[in-house]
VOLUM-779682 format. One record per residue (C-alpha): residue in three letters; x, y, z. Coordinates in steps of 0.5 Angstrom, whole numbers, padded with zeros to 4 digits, always signed. Layout:
ALAXYZ/...
***
This chain:
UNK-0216+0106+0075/UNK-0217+0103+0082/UNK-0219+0096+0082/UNK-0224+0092+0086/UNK-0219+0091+0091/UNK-0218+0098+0093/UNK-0224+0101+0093/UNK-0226+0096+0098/UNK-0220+0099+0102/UNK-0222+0107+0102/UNK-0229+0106+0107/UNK-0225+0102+0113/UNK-0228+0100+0120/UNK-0223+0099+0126/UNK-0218+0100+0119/UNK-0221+0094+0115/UNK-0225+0095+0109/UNK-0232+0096+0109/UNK-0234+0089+0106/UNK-0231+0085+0111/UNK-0236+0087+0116/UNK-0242+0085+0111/UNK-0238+0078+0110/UNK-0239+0078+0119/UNK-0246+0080+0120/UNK-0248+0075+0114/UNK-0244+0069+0118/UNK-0246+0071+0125/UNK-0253+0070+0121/UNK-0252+0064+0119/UNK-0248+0062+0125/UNK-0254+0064+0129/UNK-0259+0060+0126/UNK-0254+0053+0125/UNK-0252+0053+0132/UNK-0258+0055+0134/UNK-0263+0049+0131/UNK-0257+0044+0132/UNK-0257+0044+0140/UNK-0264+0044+0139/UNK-0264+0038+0135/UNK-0263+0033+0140/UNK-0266+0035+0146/UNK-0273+0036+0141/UNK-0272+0029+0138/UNK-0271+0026+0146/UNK-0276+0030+0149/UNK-0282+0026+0153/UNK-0288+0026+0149/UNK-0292+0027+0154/UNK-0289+0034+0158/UNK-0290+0041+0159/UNK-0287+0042+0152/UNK-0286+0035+0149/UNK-0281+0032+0143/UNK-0281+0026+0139/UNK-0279+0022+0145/UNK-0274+0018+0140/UNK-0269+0014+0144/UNK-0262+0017+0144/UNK-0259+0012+0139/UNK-0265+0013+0134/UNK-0263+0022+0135/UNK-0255+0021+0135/UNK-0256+0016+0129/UNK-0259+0022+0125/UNK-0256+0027+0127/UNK-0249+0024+0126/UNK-0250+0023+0119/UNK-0253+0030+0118/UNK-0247+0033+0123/UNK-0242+0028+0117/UNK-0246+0031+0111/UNK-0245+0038+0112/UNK-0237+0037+0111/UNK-0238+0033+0105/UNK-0243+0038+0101/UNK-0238+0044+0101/UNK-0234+0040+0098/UNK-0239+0040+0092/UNK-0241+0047+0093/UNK-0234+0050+0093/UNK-0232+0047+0086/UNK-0239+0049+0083/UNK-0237+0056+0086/UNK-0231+0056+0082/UNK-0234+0053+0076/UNK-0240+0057+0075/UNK-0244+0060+0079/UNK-0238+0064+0083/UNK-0237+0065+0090/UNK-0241+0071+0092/UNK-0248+0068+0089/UNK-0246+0061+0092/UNK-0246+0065+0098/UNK-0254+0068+0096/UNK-0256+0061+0093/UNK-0254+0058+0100/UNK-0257+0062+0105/UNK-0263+0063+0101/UNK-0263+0054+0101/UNK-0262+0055+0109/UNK-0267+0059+0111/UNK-0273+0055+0107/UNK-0269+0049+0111/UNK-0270+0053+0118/UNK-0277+0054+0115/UNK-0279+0047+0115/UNK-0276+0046+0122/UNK-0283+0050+0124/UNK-0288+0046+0123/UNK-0284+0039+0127/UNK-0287+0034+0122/UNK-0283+0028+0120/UNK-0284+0030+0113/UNK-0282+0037+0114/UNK-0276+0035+0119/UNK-0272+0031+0114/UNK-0274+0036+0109/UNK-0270+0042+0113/UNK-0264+0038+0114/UNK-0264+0036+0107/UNK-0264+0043+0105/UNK-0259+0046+0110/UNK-0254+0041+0108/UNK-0255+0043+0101/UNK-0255+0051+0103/UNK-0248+0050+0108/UNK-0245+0046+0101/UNK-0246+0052+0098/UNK-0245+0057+0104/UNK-0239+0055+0107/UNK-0234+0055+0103/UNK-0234+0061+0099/UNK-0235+0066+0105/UNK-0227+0065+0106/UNK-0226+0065+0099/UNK-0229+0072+0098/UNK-0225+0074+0104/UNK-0219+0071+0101/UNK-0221+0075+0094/UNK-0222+0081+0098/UNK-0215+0082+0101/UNK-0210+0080+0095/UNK-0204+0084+0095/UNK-0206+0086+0102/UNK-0203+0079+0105/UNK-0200+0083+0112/UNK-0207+0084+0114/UNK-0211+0078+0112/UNK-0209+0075+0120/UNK-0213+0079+0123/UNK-0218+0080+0117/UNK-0219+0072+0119/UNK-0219+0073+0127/UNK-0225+0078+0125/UNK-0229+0074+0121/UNK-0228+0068+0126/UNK-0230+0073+0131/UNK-0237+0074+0127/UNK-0237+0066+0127/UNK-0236+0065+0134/UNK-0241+0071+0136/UNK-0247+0068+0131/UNK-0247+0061+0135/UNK-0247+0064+0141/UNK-0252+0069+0141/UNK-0255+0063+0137/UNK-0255+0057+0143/UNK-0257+0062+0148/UNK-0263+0066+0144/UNK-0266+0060+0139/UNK-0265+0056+0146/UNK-0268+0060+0151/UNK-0274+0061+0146/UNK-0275+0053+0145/UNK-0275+0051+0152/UNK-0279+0057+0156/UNK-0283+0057+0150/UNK-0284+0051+0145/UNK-0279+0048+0139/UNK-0283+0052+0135/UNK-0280+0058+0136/UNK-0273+0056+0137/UNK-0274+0053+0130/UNK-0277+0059+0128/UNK-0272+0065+0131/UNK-0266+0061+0126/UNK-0270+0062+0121/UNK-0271+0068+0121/UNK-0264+0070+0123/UNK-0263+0067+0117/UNK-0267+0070+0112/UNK-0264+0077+0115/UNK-0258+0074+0114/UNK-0260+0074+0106/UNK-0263+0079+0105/UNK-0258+0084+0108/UNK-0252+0080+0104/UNK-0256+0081+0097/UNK-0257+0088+0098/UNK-0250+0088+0099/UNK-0247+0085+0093/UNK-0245+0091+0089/UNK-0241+0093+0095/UNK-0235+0088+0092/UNK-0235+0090+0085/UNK-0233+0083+0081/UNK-0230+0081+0087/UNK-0232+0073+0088/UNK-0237+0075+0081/UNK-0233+0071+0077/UNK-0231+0063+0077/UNK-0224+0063+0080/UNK-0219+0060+0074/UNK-0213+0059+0078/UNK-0211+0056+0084/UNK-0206+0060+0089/UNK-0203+0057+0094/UNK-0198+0059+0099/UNK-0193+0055+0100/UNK-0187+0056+0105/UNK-0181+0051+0104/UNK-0175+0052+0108/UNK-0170+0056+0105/UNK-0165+0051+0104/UNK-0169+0047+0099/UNK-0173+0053+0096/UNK-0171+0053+0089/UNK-0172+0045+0089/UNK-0177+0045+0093/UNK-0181+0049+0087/UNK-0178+0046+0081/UNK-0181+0039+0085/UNK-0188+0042+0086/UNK-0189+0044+0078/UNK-0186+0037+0076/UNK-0190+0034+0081/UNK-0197+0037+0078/UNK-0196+0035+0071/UNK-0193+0028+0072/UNK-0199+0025+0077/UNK-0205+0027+0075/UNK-0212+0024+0076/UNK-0212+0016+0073/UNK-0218+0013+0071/UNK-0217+0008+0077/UNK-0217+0014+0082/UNK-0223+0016+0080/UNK-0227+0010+0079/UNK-0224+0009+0086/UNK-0225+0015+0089/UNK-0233+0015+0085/UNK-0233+0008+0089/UNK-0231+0010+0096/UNK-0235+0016+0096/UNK-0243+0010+0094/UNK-0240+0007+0100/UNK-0239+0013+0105/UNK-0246+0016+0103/UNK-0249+0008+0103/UNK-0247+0008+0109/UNK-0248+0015+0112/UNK-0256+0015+0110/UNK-0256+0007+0112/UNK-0255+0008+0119/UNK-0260+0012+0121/UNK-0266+0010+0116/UNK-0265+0002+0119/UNK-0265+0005+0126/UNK-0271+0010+0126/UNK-0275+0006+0120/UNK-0273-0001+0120/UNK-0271-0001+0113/UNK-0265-0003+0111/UNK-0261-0001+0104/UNK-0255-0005+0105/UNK-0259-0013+0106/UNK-0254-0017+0105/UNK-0248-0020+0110/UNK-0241-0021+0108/UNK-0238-0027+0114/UNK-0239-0024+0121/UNK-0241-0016+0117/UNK-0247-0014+0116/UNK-0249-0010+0109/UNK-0248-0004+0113/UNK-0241-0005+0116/UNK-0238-0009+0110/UNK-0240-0003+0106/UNK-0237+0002+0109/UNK-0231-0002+0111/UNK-0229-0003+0103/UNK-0230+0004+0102/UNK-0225+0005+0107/UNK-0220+0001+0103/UNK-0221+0003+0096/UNK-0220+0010+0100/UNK-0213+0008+0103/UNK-0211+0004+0096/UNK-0213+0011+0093/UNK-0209+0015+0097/UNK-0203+0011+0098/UNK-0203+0009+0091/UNK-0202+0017+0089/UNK-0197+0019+0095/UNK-0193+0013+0092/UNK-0193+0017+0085/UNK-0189+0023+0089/UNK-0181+0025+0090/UNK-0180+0023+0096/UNK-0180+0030+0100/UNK-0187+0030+0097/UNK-0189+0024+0100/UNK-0186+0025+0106/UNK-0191+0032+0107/UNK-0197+0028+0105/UNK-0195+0022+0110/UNK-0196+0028+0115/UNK-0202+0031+0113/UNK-0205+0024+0113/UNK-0202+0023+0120/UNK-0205+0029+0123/UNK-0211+0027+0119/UNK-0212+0021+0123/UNK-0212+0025+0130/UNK-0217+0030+0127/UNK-0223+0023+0127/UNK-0220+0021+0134/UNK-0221+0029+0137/UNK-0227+0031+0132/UNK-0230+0024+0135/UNK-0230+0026+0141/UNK-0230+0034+0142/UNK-0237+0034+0138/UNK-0240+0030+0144/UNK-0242+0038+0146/UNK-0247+0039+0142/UNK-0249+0031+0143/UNK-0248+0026+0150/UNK-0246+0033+0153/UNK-0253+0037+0153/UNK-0256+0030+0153/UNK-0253+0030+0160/UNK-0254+0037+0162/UNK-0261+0036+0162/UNK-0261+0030+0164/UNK-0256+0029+0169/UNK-0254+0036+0171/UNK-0257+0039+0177/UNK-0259+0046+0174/UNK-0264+0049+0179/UNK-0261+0056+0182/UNK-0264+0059+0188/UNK-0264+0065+0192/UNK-0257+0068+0191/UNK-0255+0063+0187/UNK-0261+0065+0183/UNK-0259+0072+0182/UNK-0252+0072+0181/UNK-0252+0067+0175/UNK-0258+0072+0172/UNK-0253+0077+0173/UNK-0248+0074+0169/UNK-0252+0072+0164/UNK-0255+0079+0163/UNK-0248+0082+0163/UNK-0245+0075+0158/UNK-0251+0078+0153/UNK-0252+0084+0153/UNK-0243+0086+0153/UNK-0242+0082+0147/UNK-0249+0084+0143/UNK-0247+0092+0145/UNK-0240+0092+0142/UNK-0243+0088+0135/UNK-0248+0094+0135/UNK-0242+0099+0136/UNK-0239+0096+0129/UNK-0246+0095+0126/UNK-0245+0104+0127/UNK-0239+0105+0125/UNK-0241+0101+0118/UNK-0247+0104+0117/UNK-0243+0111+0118/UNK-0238+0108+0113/UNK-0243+0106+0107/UNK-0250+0108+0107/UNK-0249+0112+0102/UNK-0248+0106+0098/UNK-0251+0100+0101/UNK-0257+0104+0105/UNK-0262+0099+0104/UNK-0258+0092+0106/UNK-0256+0098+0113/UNK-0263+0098+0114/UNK-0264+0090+0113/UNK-0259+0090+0118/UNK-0261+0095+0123/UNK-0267+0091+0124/UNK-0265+0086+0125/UNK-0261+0087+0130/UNK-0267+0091+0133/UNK-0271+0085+0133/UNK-0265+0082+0137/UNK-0264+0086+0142/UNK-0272+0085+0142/UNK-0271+0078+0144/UNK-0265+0079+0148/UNK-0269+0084+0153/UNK-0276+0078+0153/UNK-0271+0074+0156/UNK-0268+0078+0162/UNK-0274+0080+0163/UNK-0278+0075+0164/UNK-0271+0071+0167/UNK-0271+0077+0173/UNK-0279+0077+0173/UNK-0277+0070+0177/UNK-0276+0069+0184/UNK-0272+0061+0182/UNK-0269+0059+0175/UNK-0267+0053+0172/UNK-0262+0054+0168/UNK-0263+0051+0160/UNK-0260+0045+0158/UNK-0258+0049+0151/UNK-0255+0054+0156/UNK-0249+0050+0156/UNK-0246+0050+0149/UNK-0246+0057+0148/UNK-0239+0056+0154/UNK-0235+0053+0147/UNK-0236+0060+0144/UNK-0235+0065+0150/UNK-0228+0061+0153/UNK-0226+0061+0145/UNK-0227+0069+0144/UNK-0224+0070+0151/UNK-0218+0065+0151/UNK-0216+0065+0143/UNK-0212+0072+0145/UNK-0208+0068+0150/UNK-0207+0062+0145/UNK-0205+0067+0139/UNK-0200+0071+0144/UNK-0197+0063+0145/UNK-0196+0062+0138/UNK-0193+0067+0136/UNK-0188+0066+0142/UNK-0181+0063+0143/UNK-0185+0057+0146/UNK-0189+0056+0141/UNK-0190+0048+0140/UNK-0189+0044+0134/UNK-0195+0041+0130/UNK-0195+0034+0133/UNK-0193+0037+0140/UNK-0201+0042+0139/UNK-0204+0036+0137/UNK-0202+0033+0143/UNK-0203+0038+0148/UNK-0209+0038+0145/UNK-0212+0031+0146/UNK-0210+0031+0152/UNK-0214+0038+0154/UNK-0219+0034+0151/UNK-0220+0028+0154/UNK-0218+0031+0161/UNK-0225+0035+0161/UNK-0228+0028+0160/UNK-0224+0026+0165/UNK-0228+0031+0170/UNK-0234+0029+0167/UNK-0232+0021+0170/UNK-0230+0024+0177/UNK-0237+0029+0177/UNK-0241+0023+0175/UNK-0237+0017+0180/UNK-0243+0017+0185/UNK-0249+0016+0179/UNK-0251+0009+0180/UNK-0252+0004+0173/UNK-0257+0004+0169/UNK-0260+0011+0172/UNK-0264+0015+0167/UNK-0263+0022+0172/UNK-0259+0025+0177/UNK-0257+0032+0180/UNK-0250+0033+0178/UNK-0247+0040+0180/UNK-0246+0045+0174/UNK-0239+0046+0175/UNK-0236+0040+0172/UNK-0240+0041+0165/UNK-0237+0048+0165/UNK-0230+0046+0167/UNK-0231+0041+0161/UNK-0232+0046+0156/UNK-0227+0050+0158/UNK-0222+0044+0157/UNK-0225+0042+0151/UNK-0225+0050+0148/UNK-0217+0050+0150/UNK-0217+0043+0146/UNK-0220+0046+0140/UNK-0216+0052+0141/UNK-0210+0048+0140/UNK-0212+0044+0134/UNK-0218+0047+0130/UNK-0213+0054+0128/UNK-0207+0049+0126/UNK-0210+0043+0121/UNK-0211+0047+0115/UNK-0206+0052+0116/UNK-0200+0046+0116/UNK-0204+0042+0110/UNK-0203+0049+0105/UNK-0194+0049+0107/UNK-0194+0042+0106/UNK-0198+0039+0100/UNK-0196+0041+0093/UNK-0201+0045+0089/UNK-0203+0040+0084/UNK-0207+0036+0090/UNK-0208+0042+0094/UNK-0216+0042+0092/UNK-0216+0034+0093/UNK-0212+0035+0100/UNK-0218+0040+0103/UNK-0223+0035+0101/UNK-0219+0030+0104/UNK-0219+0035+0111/UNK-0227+0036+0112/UNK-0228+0028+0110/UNK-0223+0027+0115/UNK-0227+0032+0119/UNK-0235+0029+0117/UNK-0232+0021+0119/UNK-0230+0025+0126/UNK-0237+0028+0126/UNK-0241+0021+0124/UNK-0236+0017+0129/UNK-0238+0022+0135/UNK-0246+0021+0133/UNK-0245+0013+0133/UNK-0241+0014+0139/UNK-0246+0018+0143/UNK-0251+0015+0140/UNK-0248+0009+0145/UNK-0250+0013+0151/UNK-0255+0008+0154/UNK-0253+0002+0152/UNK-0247+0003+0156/UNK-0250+0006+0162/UNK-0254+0000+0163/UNK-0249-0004+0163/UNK-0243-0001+0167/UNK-0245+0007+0169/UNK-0245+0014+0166/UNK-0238+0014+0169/UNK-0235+0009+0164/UNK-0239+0011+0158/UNK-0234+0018+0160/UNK-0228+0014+0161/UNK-0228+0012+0154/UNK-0227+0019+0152/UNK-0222+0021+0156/UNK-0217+0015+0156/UNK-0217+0016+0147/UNK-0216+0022+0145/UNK-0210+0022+0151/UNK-0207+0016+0149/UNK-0208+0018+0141/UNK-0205+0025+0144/UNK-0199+0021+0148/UNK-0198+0017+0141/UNK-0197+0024+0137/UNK-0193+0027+0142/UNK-0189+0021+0141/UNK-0188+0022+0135/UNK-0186+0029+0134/UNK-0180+0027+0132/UNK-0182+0023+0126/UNK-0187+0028+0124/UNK-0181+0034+0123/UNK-0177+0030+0119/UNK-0184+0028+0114/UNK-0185+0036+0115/UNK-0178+0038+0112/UNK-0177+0044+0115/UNK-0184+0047+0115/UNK-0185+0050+0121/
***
């Protein structure tokens, strides 16, 4: 009798089965409509009231204060939403729950209230808890027993994610500006609500593949080969002698108060004026003594269970919590794209092209979006080929969709070409991280699997230091704007040189985190660890909100150059300190490679 499994593997696209490309059309529909509202956020937020197309004229501290906190939470909830996979409702209806949950939350965005603005990005929090997590999951289910094509399976689906927030930045963001936020708004959702429909008319593709709650956690661990029989003995008496004391929950129920206090605390003082936390400890006000105890329960937490290991065991997790630490610094700072660095694109960057200048860039865009959206369009064939016998009415979904796609794609170069002169928008930039990221990660993958593939700290590092180099562009491309200056006309080359680093850094570090967490921690705590991982991210994304959020205050004071500077010398000298320690690291790392 053949399982699931198998008969996912009988209808094959580009020698993949069939499912998987339903997983990266429904991910490239919610990419689309996440990126697609995200780097509208800020410049709807900031936008004059009283303009061709006016926004709330917030002040950049009040928008990024917000968005930080939205930014932060989206890591948080799929932490949530995965154990409620696992437990109840199953990965392939936590998928539906959230993408249904999404699309209301891109459905309030439309209407531009405050009300109906809290209430969407509410509702996309809670949608992406149960999203994001079980999207991977279902893959993983999918390929068990096929181990040696799960690699490119997972190149294809963060093909599918990359592709999604490109098409996203550029359609959502072209539709906002030229048109109204509205429509930018509007576009996400619909992408989303496409998204939903095409995946539930689908679910009957996997069979009971990601039906049922997951009973058991599989964890590949790879020790050295001089260890492996301790090694594994070390793992199972590990998981029955330290569980989860009564201590450790309360402290982990504790610091989580105090994280979320502060989290909703920040933007809530600032846009509001009502304080949460109205009470002073010393020198720190409610808010900063809140989360700072938080952050000591969390770090008393930690260390105290890593205590509890055998020493190699602690070792790993000693490592893990290290790179953990050069994650926040990277996240604080590469996250500034779709914040201080798209503020500064409208504001600060000359984007006016004429005459040939004109033609030449509405030639290459028109090539960026039309080769990328011919060759998905050439695999939506093949599986519509492949399985519309079987899912005909899902394959319809998805045809019309990418109908009303190339609807709009065709809209924009029309209209583009139907100009003389064009400004480049300000959302245009952001789709540079996904282009230099589906170009270069061939190159990056070719390195890795070479002689001269870095370790783990020497990634992290090169990584840092790419990272803070493309900051160290935008300081020398903004030496020449005075203090305190609201505009400027700075050349576009600087903020693409930028992206293109900062995408190198990414494809440095992003790939490598999760992948070295699953060799190195035991499988007791290997559900504990993750979380820890995408907190470590949501307290990156909140520390670039809180950091972006300065963008004035340090304008006003020394220079755009300065507020620049920062970013550059911190995530190079974090990335000389893991350089440093690489030696160190290895011999925590015991050998995983």
């Amino acid at each position: 009798m053949n399982t699931d499994v198998e008969n996912l593997f009988k209808d094959k696209v580009i020698g993949h089965p069939a499912g998987l490309f339903v997983i990266f059309f429904t991910e490239m529909w919610e990419r689309f409509s996440f990126y697609g509202m995200k780097i509208l956020l800020v410049l709807f937020l900031t936008a004059p009231f009283l303009s061709d197309n006016p926004g709330w004229e917030w002040s950049r501290e009040n928008a990024m204060a917000l968005i930080g906190t939205y930014s932060s939470l989206l890591y948080l909830t799929p932490i949530v939403g995965g154990y409620i996979a696992d437990k109840i409702t199953g990965y392939k209806w936590a998928v539906i729950i959230g993408c249904f949950i999404m699309m209301l939350g891109h459905l309030a965005m439309v209407f531009e209230t405050t009300a109906s603005l809290y209430i969407g990005l509410g509702l996309l929090v809670i949608g992406t808890g149960f999203f994001k997590p079980n999207m991977t999951s279902m893959i993983s289910e999918m390929y068990k027993g096929k181990e040696s094509k799960k690699d490119g399976a997972y190149t294809i689906y963060y093909m599918g994610v990359n592709a999604g927030a490109f098409f996203g930045m550029m359609l959502c963001g072209y539709l906002a500006e030229n048109i109204g936020w509205s429509y930018g708004f509007g576009l996400a959702g619909i992408f989303m609500l496409g998204g939903l429909i095409q995946f539930w008319l689908a679910k009957d593709l996997f069979g009971s593949i990601g039906e049922k709650p997951s009973k058991v956690y599989e964890v590949e661990l790879t020790p050295n080969i001089n260890e492996e029989s301790t090694e594994t003995k070390e793992n199972v008496i590990t998981e029955k002698r330290n569980p989860f004391t009564s201590l450790d929950k309360v402290l982990m129920v504790l610091s989580a108060i105090g994280g979320v206090l502060y989290l909703f605390n920040d933007p809530i003082s600032k846009i509001g004026n009502i304080n949460l936390l109205p009470f002073n400890i010393g020198s720190l006000d409610g808010s900063s003594a809140t989360v700072l105890l938080a952050l000591v329960m969390f770090l008393y937490l930690i260390i105290s269970r890593m205590s509890r290991y055998d020493r190699i065991v602690r070792d790993k997790i000693i490592a893990v919590s290290i790179f953990g630490i050069f994650t926040v610094f990277f996240f604080a700072a590469f996250e500034q794209s779709l914040g201080s660095m798209t503020l500064f694109a409208r504001d600060y960057t000359d984007r006016a092209l004429t005459g040939n200048s004109a033609l030449i860039f509405k030639i290459i865009d028109s090539i960026l979006t039309v080769v990328p959206l011919a060759i998905i369009t050439w695999v939506l064939y093949i599986l519509f080929r492949k399985t519309f016998s079987k899912i005909p009415y899902s394959n319809i979904v998805l045809a019309l969709t990418f109908a009303f796609l190339w609807y709009v794609v065709y809209y924009k170069i029309n209209n583009e070409f139907s100009k003389e002169a064009t400004e480049v928008g300000a959302s245009w930039f952001g789709i540079l991280n996904s282009f230099f990221i589906i170009t270069l990660a061939p190159l990056f993958s070719k390195w890795w699997e070479s002689k001269y593939n870095p370790s783990v700290a020497m990634k992290y590092g090169i990584g840092l230091m790419l990272l803070g180099g493309g900051f160290g562009i935008l300081v020398f491309g903004t030496m020449g704007i005075p203090q305190g200056a609201k505009t400027a006309s700075v050349s576009m080359i600087f903020l693409i040189l930028a992206y293109l680093l900062h995408t190198m850094g990414e494809l440095c570090i992003s790939p490598v985190g999760l992948s070295y967490l699953s060799k190195l921690v035991p499988g007791r705590m290997i559900g504990f660890m993750f979380g820890i991982w995408y907190l470590a991210i949501a307290i990156g994304q909140k520390a670039a909100g809180t950091m972006g959020g300065m963008i004035d205050k340090i304008t006003e004071e020394y220079s755009l150059s300065t507020f620049f500077l920062i970013f550059t010398l911190v995530p190079v000298g974090i990335g000389v300190v893991s350089m440093l320690l690489n030696p160190v690291l290895k011999k925590l790392m015991h050998g995983v490679k």
